[in-house]
PyMOL Python script that loads the backbone (N, CA, C, O; Angstrom):
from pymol import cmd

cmd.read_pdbstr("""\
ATOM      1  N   UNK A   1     -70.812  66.860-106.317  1.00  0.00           N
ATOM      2  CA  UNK A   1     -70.257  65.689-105.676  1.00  0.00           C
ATOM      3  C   UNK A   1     -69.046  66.071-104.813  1.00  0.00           C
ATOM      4  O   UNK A   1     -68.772  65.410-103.811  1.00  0.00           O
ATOM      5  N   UNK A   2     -68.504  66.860-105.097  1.00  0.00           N
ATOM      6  CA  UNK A   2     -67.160  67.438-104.472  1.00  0.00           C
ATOM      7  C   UNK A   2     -67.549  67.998-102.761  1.00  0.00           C
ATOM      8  O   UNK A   2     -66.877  67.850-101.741  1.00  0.00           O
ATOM      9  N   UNK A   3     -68.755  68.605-102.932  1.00  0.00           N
ATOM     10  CA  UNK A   3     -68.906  69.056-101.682  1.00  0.00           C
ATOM     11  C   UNK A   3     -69.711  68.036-100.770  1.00  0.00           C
ATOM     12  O   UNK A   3     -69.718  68.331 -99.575  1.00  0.00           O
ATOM     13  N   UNK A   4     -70.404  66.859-101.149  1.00  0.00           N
ATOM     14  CA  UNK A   4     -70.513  65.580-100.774  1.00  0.00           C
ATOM     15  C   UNK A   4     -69.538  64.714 -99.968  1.00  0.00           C
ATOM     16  O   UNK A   4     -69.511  64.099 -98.903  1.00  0.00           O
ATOM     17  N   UNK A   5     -68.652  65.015-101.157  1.00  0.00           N
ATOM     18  CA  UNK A   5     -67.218  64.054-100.302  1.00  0.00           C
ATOM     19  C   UNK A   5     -66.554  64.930 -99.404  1.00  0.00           C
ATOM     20  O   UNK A   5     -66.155  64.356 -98.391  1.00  0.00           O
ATOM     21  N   UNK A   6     -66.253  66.449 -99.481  1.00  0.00           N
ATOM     22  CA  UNK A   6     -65.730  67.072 -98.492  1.00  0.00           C
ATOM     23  C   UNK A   6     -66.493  68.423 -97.945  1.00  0.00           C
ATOM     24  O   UNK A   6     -66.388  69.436 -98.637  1.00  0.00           O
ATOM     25  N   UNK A   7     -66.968  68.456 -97.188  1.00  0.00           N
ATOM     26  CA  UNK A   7     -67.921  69.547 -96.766  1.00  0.00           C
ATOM     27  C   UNK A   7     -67.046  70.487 -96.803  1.00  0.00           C
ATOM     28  O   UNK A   7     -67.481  71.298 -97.620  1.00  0.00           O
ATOM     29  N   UNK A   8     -66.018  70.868 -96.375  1.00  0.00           N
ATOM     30  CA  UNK A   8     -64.808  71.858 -96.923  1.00  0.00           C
ATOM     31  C   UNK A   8     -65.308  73.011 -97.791  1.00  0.00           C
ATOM     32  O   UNK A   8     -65.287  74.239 -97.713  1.00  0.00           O
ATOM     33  N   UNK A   9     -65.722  72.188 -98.569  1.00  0.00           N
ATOM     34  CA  UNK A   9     -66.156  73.488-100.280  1.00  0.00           C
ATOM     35  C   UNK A   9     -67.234  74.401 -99.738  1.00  0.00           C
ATOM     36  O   UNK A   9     -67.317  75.590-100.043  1.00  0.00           O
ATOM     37  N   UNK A  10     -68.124  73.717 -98.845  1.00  0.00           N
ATOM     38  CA  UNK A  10     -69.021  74.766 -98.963  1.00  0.00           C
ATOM     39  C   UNK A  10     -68.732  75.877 -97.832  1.00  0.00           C
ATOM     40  O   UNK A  10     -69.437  76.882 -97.743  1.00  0.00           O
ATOM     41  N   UNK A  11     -67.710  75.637 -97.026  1.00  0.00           N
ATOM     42  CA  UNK A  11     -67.238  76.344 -96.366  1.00  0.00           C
ATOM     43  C   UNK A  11     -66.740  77.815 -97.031  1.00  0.00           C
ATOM     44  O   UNK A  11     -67.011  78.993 -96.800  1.00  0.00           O
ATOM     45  N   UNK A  12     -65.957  77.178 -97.883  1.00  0.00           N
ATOM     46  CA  UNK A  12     -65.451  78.576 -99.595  1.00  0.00           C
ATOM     47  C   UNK A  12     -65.868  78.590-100.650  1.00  0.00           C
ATOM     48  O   UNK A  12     -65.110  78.632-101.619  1.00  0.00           O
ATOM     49  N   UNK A  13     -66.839  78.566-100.738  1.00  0.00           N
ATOM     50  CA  UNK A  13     -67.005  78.530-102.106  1.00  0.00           C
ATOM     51  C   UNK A  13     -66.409  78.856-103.455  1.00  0.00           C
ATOM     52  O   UNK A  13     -66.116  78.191-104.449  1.00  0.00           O
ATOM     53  N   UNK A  14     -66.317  80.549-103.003  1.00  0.00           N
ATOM     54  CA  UNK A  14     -65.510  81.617-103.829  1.00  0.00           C
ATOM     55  C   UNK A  14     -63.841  81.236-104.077  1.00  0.00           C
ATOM     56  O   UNK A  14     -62.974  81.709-104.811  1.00  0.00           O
ATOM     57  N   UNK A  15     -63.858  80.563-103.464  1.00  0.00           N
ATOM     58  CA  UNK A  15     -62.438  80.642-103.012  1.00  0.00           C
ATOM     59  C   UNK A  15     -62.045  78.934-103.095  1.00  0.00           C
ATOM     60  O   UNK A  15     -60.842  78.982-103.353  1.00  0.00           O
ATOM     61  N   UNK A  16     -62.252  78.120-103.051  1.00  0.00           N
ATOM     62  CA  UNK A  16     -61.926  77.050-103.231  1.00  0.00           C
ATOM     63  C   UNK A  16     -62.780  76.102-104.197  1.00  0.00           C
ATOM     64  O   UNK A  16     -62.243  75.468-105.106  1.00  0.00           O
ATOM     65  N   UNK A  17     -64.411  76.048-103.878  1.00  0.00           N
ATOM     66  CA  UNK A  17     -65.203  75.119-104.691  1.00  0.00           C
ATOM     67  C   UNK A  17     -64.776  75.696-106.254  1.00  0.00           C
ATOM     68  O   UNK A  17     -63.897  75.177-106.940  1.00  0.00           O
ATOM     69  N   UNK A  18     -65.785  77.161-106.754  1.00  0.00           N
ATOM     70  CA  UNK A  18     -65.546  77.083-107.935  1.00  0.00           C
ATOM     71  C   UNK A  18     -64.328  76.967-108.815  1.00  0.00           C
ATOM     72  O   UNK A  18     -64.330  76.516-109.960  1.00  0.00           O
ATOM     73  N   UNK A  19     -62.740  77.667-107.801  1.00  0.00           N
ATOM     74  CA  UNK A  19     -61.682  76.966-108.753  1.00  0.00           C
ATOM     75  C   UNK A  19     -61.590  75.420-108.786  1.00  0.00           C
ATOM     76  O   UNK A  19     -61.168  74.924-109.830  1.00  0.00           O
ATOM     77  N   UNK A  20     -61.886  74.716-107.909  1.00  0.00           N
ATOM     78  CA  UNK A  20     -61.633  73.273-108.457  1.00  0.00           C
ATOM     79  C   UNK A  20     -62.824  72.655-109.768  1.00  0.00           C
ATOM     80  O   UNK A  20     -62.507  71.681-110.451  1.00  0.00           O
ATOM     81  N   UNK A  21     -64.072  73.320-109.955  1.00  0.00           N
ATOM     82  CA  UNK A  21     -64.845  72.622-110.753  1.00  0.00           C
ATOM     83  C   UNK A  21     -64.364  73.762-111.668  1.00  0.00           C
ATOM     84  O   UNK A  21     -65.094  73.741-112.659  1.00  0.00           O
ATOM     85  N   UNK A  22     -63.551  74.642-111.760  1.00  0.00           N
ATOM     86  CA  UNK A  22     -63.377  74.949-113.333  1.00  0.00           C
ATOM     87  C   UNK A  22     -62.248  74.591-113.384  1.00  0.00           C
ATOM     88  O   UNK A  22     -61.659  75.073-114.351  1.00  0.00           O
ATOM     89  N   UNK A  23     -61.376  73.641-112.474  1.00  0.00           N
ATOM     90  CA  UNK A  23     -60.270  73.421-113.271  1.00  0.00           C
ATOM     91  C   UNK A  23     -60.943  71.691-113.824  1.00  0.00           C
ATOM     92  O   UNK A  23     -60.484  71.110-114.807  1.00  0.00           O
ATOM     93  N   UNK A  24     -61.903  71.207-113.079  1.00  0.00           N
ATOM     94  CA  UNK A  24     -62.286  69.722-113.380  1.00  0.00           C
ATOM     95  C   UNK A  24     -62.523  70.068-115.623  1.00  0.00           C
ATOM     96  O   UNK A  24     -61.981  69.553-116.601  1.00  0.00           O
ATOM     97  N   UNK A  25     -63.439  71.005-115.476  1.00  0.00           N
ATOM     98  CA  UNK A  25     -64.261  71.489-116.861  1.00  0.00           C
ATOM     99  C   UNK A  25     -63.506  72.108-117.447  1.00  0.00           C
ATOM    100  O   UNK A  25     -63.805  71.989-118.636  1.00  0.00           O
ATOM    101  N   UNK A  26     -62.359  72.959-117.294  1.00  0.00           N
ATOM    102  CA  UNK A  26     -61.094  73.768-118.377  1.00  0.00           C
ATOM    103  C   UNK A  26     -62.294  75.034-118.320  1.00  0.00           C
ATOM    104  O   UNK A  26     -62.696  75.101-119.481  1.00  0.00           O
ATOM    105  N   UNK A  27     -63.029  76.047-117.502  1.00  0.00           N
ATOM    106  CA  UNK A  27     -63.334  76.863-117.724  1.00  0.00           C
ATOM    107  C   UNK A  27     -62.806  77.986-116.688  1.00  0.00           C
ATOM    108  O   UNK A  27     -61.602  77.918-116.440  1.00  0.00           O
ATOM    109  N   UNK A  28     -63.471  78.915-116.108  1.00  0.00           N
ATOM    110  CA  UNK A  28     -63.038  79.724-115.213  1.00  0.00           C
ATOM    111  C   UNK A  28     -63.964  80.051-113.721  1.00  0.00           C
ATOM    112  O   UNK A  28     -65.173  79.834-113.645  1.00  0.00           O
ATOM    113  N   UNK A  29     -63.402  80.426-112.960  1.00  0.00           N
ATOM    114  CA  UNK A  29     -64.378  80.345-111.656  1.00  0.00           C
ATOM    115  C   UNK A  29     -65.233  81.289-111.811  1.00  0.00           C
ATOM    116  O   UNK A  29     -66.075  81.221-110.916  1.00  0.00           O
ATOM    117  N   UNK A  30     -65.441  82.233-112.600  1.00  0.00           N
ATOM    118  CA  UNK A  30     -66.590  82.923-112.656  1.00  0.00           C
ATOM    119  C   UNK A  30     -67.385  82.322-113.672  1.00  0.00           C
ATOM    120  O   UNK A  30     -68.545  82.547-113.327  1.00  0.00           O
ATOM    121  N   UNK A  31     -67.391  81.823-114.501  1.00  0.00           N
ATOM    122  CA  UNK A  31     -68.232  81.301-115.179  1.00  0.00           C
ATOM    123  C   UNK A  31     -69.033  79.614-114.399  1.00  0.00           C
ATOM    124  O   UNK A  31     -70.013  78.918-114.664  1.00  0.00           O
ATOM    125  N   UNK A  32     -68.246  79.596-113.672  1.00  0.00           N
ATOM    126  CA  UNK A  32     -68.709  77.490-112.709  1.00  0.00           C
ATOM    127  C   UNK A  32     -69.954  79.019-111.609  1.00  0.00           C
ATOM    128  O   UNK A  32     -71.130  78.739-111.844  1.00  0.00           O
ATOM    129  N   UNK A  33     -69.896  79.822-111.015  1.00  0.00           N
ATOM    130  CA  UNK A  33     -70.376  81.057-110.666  1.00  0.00           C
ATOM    131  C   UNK A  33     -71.824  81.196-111.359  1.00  0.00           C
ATOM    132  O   UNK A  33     -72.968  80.886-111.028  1.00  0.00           O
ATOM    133  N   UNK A  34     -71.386  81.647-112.184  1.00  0.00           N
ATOM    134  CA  UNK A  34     -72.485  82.552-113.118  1.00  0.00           C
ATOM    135  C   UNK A  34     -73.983  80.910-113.316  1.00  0.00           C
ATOM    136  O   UNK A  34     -75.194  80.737-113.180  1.00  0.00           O
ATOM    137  N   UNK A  35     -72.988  80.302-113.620  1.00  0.00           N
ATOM    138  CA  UNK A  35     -74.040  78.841-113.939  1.00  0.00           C
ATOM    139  C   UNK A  35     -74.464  78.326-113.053  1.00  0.00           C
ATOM    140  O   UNK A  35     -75.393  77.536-113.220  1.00  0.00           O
ATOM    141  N   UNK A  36     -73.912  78.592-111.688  1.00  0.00           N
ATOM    142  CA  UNK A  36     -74.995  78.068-110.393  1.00  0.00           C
ATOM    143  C   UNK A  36     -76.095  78.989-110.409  1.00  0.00           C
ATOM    144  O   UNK A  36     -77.183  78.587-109.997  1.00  0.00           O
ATOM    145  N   UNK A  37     -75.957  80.307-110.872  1.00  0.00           N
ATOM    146  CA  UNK A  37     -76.516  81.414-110.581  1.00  0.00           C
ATOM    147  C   UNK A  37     -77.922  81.257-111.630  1.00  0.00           C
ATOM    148  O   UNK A  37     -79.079  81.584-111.367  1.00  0.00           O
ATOM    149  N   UNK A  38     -77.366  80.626-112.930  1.00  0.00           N
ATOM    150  CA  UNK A  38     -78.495  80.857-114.175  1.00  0.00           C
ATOM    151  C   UNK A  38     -79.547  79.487-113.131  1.00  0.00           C
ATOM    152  O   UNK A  38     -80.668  79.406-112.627  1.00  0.00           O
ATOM    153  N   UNK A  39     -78.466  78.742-113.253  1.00  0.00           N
ATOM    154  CA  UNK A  39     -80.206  77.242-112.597  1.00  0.00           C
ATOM    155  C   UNK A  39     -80.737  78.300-111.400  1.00  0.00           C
ATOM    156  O   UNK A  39     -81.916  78.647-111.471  1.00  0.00           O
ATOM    157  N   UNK A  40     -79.925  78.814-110.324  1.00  0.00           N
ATOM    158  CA  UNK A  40     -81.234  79.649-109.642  1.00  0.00           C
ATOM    159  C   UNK A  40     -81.994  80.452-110.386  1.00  0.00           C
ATOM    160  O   UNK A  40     -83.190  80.191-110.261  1.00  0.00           O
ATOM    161  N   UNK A  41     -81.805  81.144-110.959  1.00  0.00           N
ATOM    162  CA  UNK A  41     -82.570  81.841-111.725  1.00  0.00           C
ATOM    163  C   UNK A  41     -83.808  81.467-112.493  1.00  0.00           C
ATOM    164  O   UNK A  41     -84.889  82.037-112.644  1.00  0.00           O
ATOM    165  N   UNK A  42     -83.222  80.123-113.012  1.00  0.00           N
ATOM    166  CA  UNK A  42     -84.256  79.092-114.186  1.00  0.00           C
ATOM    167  C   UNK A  42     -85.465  78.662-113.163  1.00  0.00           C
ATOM    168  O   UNK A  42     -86.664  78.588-113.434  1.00  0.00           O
ATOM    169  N   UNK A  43     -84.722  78.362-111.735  1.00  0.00           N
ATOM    170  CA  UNK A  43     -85.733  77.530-111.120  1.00  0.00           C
ATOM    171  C   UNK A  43     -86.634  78.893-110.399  1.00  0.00           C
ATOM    172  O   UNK A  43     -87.857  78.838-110.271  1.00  0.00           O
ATOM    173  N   UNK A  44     -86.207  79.516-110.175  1.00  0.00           N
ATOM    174  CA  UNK A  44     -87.086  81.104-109.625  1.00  0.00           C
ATOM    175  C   UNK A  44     -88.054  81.151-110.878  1.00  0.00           C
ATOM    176  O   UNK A  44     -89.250  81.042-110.607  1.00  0.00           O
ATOM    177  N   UNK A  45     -87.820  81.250-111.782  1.00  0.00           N
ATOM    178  CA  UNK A  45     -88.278  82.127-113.001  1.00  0.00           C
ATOM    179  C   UNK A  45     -89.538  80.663-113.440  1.00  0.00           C
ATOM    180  O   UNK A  45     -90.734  80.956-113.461  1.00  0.00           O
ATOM    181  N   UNK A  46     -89.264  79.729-113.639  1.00  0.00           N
ATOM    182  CA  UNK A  46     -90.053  78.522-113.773  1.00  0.00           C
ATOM    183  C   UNK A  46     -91.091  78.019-112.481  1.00  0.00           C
ATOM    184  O   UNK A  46     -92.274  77.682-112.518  1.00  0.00           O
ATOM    185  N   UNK A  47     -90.126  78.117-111.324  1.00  0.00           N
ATOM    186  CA  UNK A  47     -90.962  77.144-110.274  1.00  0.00           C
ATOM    187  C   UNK A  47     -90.910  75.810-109.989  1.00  0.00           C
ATOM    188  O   UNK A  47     -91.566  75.192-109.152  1.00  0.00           O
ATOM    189  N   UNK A  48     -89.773  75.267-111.030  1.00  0.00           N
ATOM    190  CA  UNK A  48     -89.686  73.925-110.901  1.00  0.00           C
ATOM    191  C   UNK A  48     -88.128  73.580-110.353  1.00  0.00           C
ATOM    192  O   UNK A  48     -87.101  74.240-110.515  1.00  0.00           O
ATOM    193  N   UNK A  49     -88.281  72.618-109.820  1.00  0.00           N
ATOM    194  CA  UNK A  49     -89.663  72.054-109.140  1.00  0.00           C
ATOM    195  C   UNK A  49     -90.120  72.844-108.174  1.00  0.00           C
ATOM    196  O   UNK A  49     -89.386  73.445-107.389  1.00  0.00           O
ATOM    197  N   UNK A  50     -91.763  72.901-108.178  1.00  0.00           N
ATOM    198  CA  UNK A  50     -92.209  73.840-106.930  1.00  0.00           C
ATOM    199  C   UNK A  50     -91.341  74.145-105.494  1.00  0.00           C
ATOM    200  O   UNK A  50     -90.780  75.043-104.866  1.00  0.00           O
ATOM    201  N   UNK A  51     -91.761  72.284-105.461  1.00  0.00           N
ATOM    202  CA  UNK A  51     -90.674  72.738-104.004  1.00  0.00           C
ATOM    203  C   UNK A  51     -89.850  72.853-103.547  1.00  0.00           C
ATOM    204  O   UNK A  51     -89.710  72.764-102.327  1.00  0.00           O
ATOM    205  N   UNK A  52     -88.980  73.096-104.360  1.00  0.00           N
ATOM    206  CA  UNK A  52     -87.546  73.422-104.024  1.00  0.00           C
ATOM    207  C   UNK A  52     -87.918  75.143-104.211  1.00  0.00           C
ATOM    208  O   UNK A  52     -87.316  75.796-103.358  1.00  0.00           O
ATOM    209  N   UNK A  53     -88.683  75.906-105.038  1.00  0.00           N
ATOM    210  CA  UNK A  53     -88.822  76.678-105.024  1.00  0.00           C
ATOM    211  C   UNK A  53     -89.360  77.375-103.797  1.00  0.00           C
ATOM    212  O   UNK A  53     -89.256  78.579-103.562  1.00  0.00           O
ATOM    213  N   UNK A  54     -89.988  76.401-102.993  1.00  0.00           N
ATOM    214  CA  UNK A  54     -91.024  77.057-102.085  1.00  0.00           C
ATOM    215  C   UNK A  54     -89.775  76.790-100.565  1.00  0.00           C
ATOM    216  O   UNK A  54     -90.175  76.961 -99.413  1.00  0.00           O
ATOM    217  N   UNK A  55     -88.413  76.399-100.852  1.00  0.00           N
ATOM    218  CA  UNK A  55     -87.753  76.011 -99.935  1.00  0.00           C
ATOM    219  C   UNK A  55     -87.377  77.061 -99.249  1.00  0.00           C
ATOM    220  O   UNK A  55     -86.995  77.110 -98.080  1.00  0.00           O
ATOM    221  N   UNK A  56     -87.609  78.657-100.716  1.00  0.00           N
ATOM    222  CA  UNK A  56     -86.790  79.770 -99.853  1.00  0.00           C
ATOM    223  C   UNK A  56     -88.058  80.522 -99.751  1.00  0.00           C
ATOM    224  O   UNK A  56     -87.949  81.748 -99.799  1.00  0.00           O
ATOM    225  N   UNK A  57     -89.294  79.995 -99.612  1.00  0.00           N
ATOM    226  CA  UNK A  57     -90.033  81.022 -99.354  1.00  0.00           C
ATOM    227  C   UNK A  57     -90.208  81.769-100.409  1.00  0.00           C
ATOM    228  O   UNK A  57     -90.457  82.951-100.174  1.00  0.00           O
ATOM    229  N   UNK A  58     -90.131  81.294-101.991  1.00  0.00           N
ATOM    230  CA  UNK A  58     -90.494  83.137-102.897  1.00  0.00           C
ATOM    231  C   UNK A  58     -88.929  83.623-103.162  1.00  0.00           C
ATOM    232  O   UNK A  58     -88.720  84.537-103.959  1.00  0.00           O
ATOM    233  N   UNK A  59     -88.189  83.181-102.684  1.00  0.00           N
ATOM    234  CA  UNK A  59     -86.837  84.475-102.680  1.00  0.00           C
ATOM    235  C   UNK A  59     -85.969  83.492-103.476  1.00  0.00           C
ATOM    236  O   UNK A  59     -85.793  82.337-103.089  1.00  0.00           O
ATOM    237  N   UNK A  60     -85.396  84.021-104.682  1.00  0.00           N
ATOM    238  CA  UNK A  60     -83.962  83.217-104.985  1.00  0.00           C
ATOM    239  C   UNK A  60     -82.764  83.170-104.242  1.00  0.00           C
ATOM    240  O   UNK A  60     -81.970  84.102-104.120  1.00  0.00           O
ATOM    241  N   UNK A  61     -82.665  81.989-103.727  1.00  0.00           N
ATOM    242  CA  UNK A  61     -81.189  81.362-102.110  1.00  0.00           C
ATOM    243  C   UNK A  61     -79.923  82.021-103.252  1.00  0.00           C
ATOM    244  O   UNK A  61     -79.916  82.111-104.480  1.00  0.00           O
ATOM    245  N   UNK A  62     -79.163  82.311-102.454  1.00  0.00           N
ATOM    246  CA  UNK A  62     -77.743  82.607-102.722  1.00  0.00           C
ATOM    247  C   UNK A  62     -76.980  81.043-103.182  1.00  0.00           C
ATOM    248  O   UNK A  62     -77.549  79.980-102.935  1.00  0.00           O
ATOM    249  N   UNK A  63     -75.971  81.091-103.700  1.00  0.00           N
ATOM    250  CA  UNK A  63     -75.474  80.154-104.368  1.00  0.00           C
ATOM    251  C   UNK A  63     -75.309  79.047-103.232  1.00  0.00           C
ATOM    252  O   UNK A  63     -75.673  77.871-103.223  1.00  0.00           O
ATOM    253  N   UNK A  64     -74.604  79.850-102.226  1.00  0.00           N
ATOM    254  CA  UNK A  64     -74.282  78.833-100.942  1.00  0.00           C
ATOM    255  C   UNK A  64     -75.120  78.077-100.603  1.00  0.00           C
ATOM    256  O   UNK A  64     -74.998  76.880-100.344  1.00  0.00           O
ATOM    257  N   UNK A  65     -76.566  79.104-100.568  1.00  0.00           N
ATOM    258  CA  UNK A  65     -77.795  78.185 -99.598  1.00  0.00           C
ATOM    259  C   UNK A  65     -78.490  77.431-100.614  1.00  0.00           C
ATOM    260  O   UNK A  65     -79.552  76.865-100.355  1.00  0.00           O
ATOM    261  N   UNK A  66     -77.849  77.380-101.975  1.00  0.00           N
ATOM    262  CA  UNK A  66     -78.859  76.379-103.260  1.00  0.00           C
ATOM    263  C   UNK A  66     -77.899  75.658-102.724  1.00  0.00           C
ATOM    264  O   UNK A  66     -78.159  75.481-101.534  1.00  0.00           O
ATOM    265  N   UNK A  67     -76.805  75.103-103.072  1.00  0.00           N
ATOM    266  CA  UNK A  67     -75.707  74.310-102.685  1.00  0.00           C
ATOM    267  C   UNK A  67     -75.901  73.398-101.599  1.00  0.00           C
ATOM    268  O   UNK A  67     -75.988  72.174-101.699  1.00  0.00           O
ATOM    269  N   UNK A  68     -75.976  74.254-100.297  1.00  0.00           N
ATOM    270  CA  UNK A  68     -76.067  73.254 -99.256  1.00  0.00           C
ATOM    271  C   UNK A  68     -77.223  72.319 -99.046  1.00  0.00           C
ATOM    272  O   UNK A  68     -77.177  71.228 -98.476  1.00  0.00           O
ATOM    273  N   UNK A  69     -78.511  73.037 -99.715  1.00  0.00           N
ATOM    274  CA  UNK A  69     -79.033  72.867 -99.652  1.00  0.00           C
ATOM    275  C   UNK A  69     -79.725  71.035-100.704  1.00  0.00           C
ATOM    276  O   UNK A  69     -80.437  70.081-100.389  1.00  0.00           O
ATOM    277  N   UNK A  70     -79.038  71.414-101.821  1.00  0.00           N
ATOM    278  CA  UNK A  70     -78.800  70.518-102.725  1.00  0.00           C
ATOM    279  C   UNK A  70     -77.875  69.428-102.276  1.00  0.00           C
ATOM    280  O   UNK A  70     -78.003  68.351-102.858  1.00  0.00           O
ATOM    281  N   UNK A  71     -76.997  69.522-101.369  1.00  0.00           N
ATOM    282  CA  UNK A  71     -76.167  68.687-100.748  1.00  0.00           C
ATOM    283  C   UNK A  71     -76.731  67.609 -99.652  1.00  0.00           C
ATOM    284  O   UNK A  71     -76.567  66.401 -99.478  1.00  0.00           O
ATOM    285  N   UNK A  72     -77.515  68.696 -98.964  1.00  0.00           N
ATOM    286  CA  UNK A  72     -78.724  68.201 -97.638  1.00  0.00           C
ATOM    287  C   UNK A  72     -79.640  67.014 -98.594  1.00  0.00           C
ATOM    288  O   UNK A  72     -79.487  65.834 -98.278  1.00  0.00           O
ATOM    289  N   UNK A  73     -80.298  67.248 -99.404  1.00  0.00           N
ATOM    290  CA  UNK A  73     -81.069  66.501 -99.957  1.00  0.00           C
ATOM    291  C   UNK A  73     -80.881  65.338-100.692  1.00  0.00           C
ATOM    292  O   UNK A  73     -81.787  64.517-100.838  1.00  0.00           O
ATOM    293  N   UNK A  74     -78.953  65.110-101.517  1.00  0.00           N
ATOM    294  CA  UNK A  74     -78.563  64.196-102.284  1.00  0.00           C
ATOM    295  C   UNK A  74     -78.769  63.136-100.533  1.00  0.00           C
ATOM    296  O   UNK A  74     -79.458  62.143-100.300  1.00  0.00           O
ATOM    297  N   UNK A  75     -77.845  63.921 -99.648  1.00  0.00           N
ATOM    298  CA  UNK A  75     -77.618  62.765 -98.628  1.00  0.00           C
ATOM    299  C   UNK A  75     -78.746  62.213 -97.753  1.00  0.00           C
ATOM    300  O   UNK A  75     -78.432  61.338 -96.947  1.00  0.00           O
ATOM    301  N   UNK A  76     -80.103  62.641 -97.815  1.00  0.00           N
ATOM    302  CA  UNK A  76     -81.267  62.259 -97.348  1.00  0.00           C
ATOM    303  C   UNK A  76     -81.652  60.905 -98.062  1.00  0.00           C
ATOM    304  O   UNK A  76     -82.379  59.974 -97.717  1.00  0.00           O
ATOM    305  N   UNK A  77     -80.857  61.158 -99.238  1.00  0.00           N
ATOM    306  CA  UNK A  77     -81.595  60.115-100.579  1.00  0.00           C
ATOM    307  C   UNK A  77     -81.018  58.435-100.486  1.00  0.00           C
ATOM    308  O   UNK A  77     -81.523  57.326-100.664  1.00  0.00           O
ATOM    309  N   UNK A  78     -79.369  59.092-100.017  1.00  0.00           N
ATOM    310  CA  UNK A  78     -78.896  57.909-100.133  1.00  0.00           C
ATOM    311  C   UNK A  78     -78.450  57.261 -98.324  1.00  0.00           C
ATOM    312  O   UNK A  78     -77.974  56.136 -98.171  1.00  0.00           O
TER     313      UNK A  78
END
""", "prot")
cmd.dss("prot")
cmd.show_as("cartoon", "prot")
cmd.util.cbc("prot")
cmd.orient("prot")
């Protein structure tokens, strides 16, 4: 939602998004990191949903391009 309201974040990710969602959660920016990383992984490794899988062609997207990409699609919705 953060990068919804300010496109900003996805500009940094490293550097600005994940410290603000681990300071939202009390954890650390490599771990808000690692957990964008496991759902790519889950959804590579599963396929679900297909088509989001089939969005990169076969290839697991980098955090950025799950992100924006996930961003592109909340705002199609609403």
């Amino acid at each position: 939602m953060l990068c919804i309201k300010d496109k900003n974040y996805l500009e940094s990710i490293t550097k600005q998004l994940y410290p603000k969602v681990a300071e939202i959660y009390k954890t650390t920016p490599k771990r808000v990191e690692r957990g964008i990383r496991n759902v790519i992984e889950t959804l590579s490794r599963n396929r679900v949903p297909r088509k989001c899988y089939e969005l990169w062609e076969g290839r697991k997207p980098t955090n950025l391009e799950f992100l924006t990409r996930m961003v592109e699609k909340y705002e199609l919705r609403i």
